[in-house]
C-alpha positions as CSV (number, residue, x, y, z in Angstrom):
1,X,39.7,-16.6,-182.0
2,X,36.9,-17.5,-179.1
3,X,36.2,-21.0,-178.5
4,X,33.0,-22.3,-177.4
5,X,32.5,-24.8,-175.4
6,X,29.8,-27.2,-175.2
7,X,28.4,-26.9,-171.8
8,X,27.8,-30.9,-170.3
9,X,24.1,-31.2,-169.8
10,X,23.4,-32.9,-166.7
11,X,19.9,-34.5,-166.1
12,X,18.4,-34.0,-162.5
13,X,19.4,-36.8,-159.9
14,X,22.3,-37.7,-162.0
15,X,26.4,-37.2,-161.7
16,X,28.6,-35.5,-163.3
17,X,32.0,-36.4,-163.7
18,X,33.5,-33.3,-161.5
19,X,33.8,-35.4,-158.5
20,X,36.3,-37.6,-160.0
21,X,38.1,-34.9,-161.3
22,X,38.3,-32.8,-157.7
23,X,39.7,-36.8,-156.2
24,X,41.8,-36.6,-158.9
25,X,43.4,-33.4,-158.7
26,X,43.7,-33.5,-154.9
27,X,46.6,-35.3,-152.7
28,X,44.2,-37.6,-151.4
29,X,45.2,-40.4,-153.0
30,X,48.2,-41.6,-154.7
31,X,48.4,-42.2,-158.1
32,X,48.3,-45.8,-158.0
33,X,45.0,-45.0,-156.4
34,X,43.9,-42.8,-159.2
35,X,44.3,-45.5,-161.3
36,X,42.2,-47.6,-160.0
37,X,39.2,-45.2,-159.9
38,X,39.3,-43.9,-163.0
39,X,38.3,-47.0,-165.1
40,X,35.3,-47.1,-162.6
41,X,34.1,-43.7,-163.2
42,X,31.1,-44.7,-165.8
43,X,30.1,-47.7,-163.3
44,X,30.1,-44.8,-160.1
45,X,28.2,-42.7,-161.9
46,X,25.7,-45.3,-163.0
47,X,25.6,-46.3,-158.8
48,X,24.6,-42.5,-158.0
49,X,21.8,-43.0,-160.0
50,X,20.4,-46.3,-159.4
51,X,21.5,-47.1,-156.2
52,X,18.5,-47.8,-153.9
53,X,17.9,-44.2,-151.5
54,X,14.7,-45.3,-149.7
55,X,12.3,-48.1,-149.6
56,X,12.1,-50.7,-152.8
57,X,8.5,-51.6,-154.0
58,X,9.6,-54.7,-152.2
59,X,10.4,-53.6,-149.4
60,X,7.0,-51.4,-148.9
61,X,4.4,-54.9,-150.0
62,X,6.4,-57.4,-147.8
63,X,8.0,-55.6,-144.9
64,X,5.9,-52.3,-144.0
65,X,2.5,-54.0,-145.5
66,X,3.0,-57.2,-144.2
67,X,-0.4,-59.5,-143.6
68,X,0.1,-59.8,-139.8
69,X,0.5,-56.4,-139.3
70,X,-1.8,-55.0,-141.7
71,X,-4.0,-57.8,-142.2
72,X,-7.0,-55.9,-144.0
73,X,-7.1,-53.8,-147.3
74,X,-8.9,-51.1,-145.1
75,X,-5.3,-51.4,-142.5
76,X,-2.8,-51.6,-145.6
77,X,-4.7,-48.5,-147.2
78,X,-4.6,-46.5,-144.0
79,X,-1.0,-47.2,-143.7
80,X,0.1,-46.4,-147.0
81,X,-1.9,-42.8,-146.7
82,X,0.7,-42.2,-143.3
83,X,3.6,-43.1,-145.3
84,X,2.8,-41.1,-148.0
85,X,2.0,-38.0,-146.6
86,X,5.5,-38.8,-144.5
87,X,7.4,-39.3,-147.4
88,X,5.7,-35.9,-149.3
89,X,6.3,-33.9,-145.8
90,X,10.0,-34.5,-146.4
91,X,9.7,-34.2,-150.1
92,X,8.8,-30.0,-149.3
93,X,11.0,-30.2,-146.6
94,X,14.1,-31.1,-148.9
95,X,12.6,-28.6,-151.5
96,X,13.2,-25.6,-149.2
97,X,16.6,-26.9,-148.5
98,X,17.7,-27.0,-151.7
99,X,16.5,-23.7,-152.3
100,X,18.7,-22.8,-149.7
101,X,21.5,-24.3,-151.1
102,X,21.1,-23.1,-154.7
103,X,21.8,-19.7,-153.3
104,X,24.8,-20.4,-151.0
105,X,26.1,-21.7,-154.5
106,X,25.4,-18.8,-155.8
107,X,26.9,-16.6,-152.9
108,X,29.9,-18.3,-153.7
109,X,29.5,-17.7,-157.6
110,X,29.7,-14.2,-156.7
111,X,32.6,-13.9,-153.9
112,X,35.0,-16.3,-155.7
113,X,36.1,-13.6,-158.5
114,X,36.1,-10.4,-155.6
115,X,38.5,-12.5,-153.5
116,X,42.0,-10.7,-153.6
117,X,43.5,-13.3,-151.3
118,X,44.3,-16.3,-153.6
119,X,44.4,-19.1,-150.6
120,X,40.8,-17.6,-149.5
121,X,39.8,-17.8,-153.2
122,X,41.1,-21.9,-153.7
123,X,39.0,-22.4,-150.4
124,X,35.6,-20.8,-151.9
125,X,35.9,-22.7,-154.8
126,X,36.9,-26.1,-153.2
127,X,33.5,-25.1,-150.7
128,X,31.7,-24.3,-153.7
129,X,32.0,-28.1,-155.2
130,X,31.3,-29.8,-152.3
131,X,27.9,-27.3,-152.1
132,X,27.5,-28.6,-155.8
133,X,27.9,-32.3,-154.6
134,X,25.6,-31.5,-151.8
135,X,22.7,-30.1,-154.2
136,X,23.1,-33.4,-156.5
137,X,22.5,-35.4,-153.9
138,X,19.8,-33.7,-152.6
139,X,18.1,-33.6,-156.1
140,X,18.6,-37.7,-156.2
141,X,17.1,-37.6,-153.0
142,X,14.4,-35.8,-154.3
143,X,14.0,-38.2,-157.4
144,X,13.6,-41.4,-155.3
145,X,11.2,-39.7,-152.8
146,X,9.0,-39.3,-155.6
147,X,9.2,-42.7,-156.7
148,X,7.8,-43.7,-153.2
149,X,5.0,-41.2,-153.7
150,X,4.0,-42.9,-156.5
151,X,4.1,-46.2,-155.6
152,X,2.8,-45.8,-152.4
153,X,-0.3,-44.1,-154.4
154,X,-0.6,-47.4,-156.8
155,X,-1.0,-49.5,-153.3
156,X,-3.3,-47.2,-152.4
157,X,-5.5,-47.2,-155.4
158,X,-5.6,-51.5,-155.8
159,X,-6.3,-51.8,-151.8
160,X,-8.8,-48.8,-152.1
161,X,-10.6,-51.4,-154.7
162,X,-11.4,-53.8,-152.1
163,X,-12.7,-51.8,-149.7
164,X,-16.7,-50.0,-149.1
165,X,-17.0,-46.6,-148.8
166,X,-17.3,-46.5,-145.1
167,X,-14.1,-47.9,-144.8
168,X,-12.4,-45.1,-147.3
169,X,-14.4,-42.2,-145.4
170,X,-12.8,-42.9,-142.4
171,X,-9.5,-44.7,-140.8
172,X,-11.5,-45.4,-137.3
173,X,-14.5,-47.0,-139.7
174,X,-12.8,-50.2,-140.1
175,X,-9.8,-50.0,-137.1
176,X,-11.1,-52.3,-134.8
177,X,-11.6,-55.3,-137.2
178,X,-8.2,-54.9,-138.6
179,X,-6.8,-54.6,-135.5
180,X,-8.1,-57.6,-133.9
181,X,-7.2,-59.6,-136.5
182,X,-3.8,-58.6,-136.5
183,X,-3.4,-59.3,-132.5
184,X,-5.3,-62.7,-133.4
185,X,-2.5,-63.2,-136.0
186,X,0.4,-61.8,-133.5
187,X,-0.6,-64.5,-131.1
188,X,-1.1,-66.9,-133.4
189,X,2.8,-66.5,-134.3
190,X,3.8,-66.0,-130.8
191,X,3.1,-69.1,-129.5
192,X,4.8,-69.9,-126.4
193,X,7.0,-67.2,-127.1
194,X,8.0,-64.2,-125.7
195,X,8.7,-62.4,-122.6
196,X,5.9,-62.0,-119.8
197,X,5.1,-58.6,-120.8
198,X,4.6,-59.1,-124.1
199,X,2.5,-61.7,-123.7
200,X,0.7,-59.9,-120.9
201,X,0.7,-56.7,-123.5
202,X,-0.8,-58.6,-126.5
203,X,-3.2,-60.9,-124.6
204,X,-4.6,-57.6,-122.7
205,X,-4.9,-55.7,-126.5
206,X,-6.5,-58.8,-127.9
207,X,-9.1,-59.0,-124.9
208,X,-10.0,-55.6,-125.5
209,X,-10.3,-55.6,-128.6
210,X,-12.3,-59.1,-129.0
211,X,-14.8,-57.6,-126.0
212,X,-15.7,-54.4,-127.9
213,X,-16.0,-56.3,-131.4
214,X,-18.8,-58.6,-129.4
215,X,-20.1,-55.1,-127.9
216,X,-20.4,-54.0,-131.9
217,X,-21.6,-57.1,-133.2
218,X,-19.0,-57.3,-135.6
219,X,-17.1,-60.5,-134.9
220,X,-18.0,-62.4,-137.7
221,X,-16.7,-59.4,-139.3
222,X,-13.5,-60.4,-137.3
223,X,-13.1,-64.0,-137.7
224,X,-13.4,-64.4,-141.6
225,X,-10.2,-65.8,-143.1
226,X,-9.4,-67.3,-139.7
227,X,-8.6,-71.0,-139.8
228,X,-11.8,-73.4,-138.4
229,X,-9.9,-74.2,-135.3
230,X,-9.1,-70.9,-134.3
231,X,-12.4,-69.7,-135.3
232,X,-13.8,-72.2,-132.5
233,X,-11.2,-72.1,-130.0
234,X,-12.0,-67.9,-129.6
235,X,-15.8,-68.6,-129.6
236,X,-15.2,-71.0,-126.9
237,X,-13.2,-68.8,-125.1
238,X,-15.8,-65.8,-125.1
239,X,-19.0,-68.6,-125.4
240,X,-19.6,-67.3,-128.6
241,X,-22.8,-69.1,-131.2
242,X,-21.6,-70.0,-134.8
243,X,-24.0,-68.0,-137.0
């Protein structure tokens, strides 16, 4: 009498319980070891899948977007488009990989039952789980990679609300405003801080950047959202009128 069995269905990005069965089965650990990890295999498996693999939302609004760095919606929009198209770069990357390894599993698939040699054969298939292993994690990988993709297209789409036209044709079209404000912010922060190059480093950007706004007429542009005093002190500095 034949008896089927159920094959485990096994969602994308998700483990199955072979793992703990291959630690359990080798010499690795003792059995007082074992033990211990078996009671923990549901919470493991629940780890694989949530545990954090790239940047949180958090992480993306507070530490990459932060308001000194990117202090415009025009700067944080820009930014999120380069880390996007970073993120999706790897994203095809990893896809082509995986292909890759999808066939090596299957390679193996095919040499394991051919092999006449039976300590050959035990090493193809212990290679052959950790190729497994391997492909789950890169399809996790893949998972959280497009949970960045989207996110970072959400920021993208609320910054892209606040800004003209101009600004979304072009990156350059709004560069020089964001990034004077963010060296007028940066040595804000800085204080009396820092080593001499630094300083020397941000004070030469910030000249710059302040003399080609003036060139452009755009400094008003520039100095919105500034507090009063530091609105004044930089006009004094370059003898600029209040309009």
């Amino acid at each position: 009498m034949n008896i089927i069995r159920k094959k485990e269905i096994v969602a994308k990005g998700e483990l199955t319980k072979t793992p703990f069965n291959i630690i359990q089965g080798s010499e690795i650990l003792t059995k007082e070891d074992v033990d211990i990890l078996l009671p923990l295999t549901a919470e493991l498996q629940e780890t694989f899948k949530k545990t954090q693999v790239f940047r949180t939302r958090t992480e993306m609004e507070v530490s990459i977007l932060n308001d000194t760095k990117y202090p415009t919606p025009s700067s944080k929009y820009w930014q999120a488009m380069r880390e996007q198209n970073v993120m999706f770069n790897e994203l095809v990357m990893l896809s082509y990989e995986y292909r890759k390894k999808l066939v090596e599993i299957k390679k193996i698939q095919r040499d394991i039952p051919l092999e006449k040699d039976e300590l050959e054969k035990e090493l193809k298939q212990i290679e052959l789980e950790k190729e497994m292993f391997v492909a789950k994690n890169q399809e996790r990988t893949a998972k959280d990679r497009i949970r960045e993709l989207k996110a970072w297209s959400e920021i993208k789409e609320r910054e892209a609300s606040l800004m003209s036209k101009n600004e979304l044709a072009d990156v350059d079209n709004h560069q020089l405003i964001s990034y004077v404000k963010r060296w007028i912010k940066q040595s804000m922060h800085m204080g009396g801080t820092g080593s001499p190059a630094e300083r020397q480093n941000l004070l030469g950007q910030l000249h710059s950047g302040i003399t080609l706004c003036i060139k452009e007429g755009i400094m008003k542009n520039v100095l919105d959202g500034f507090p009063e005093e530091i609105q004044d002190t930089i006009r004094a500095e370059y003898q600029l009128t209040k309009k």
